[in-house]
N, C-alpha and C positions, 0 to 999 in steps of 0.2 A: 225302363221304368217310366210308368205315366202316371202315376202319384206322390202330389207331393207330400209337406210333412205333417197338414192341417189333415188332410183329406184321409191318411194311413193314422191319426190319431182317435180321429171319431170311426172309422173303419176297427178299430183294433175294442177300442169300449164297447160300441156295440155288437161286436162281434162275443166279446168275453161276457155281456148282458145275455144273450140269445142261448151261452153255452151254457152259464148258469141259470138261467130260466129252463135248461132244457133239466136240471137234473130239480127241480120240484114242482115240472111239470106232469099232467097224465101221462099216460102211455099213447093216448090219441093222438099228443100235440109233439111227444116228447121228439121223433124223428125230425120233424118239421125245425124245428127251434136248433138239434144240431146241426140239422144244412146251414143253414143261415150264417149262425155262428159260426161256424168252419169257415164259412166261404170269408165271412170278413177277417176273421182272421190270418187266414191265406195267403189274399189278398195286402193286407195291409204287411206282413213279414216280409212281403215279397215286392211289396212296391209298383207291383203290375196288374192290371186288371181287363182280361180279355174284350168285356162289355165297352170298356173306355176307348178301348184300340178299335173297335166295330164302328163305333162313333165320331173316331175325329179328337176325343176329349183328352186333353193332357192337361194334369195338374202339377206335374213338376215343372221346379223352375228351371233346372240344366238338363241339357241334353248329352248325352255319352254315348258318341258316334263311335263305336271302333272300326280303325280301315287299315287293310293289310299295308305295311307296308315300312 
């Protein structure tokens, strides 16, 4: 997990803003608006965000190392 709880908050709004924009959008835009929104909400259920781990960026406060053993 590299999101914390702030960051998975406004990830999850704007992602459910994107999905509901996507259904009284055109037909132009309408695909567009569901990536977006999928993607943040995704992301925020899932508490991990590939883009963040490419970066360095961690926004969660605990770390959950599992080690065999």
């Amino acid at each position: 997990m590299n999101l914390g709880i702030f960051d998975r908050l406004i990830r999850l709004l704007a992602g459910l803003g994107f999905v509901f924009f996507d259904y009284i959008a055109t037909s132009n835009w309408e695909i567009i608006f569901f990536i977006i929104g999928a993607w943040g909400v995704m992301t925020s259920v899932f508490g991990w965000c590939p883009f963040y781990r490419l970066m360095g960026i961690d926004t969660c406060p605990t770390n959950f190392n599992v080690t065999d053993g």
